[in-house]
C-alpha positions, 0 to 999 in steps of 0.5 A, spaced: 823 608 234 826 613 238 824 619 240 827 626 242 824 629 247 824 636 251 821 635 259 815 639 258 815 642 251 810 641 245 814 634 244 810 632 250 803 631 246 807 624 241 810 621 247 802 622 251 800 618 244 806 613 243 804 610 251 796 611 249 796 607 243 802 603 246 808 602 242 814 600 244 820 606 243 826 609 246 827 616 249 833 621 248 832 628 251 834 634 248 838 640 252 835 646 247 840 652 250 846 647 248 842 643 241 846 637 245 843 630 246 843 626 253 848 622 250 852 628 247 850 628 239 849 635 236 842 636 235 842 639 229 845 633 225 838 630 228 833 636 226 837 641 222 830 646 225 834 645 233 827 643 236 823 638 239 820 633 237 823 627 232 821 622 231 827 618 229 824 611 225 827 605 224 828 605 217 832 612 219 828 617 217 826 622 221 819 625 223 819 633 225 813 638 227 808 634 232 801 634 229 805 630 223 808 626 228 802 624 232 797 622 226 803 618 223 804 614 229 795 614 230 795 610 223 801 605 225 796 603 230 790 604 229 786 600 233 788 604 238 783 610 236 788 616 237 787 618 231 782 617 226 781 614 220 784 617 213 778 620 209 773 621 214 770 628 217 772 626 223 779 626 222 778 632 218 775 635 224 782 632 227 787 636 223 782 642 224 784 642 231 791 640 231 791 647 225 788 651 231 792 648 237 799 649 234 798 656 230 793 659 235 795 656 241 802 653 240 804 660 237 801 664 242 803 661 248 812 662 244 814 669 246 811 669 253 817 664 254 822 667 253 825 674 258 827 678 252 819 679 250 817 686 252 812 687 256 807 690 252 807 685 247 806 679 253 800 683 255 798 683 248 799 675 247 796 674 253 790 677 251 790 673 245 790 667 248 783 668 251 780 670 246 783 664 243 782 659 250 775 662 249 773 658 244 775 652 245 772 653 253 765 654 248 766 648 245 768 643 251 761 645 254 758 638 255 764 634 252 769 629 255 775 631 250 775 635 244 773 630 239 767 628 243 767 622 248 774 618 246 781 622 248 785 622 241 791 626 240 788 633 239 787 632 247 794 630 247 796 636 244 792 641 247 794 638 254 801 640 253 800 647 251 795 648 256 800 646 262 804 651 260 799 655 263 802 655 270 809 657 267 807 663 263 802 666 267 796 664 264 789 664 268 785 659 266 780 660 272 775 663 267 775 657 263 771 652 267 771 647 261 777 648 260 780 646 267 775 641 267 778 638 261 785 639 264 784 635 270 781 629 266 786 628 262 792 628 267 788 623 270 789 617 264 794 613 267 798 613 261 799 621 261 801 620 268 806 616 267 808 620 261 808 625 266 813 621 271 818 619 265 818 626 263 820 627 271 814 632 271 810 628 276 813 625 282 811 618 284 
């Protein structure tokens, strides 16, 4: 399997869940201003959305929008633990969070990207995204990650959006749960070297 990717954007959370539960896969990056492979192929006739992340299968078929692709991948390896079991609360619980994540967090976080939002409407976004950031500080309280004690995709996930923090002038201080959140998981070995791969981290 392959997997197209973007240095640091949301395609970050499939590749932390591809080295976690310890697949074996290729990479290709993306150049989204050009919609142009590293080797060149028009991105659009990969994902005809023209964003990250693919996942492109053997088989040929290919798996777009990151939570699908990090709940497909949990299931091909379920030892691993990185998703839950199908049919259990706690994979109910699971795809609650990756909900809250990719429509509350991941959206929220978009136009503070890009030069041509107004001002007003960042000002506007950043408050949002407190409130929001609120309540998952509230629900970190006394957890190792946000299922409970054992890392799974929705940290994955929650990890790459919240990085994006340094980029978007996002304060996190008031959110000690949160950044102790953050450096726990940048701490796994397997993100780190996720990170490294992605040339986000030297070393």
């Amino acid at each position: 399997m392959k997997l197209y990717y973007s240095p640091g954007a949301c395609s970050l959370s499939p590749h932390i869940v591809l080295n976690e539960a310890g697949f074996n896969y290729e990479v290709e990056k993306v150049d989204l201003a050009s919609k142009k492979t590293e080797k060149g192929a028009d991105f659009f006739a990969i994902n005809p959305k023209g964003y990250v992340p693919v996942l492109a299968l053997d088989d040929g078929q290919i798996i777009t929008e990151g939570p699908a692709i990090v709940q497909y991948l949990g299931d091909q390896k379920p030892a691993s633990g990185i998703v839950p079991k199908a049919g259990t609360m706690e994979r109910v619980r699971e795809q609650e969070w990756l909900n809250f994540i990719t429509s509350e967090l991941h959206k929220s976080y978009s136009p503070l990207f890009r030069p041509t939002t107004p001002d007003e409407y960042k000002k506007l976004a950043r408050e949002y995204l407190a409130k929001r950031l609120a309540i998952l500080d509230k629900h970190l309280a006394g957890k190792q990650y946000i299922l409970g004690d054992k890392f799974s995709a929705v940290d994955a996930y929650a990890f790459t959006v919240l990085r994006w923090s340094q980029y978007t002038n996002v304060d996190l201080s008031p959110f000690p749960n949160i950044k102790a959140f953050m450096e726990r998981v940048a701490a796994r070995p397997k993100v780190q070297e996720t990170l490294k791969q992605e040339g986000l981290q030297k070393g």
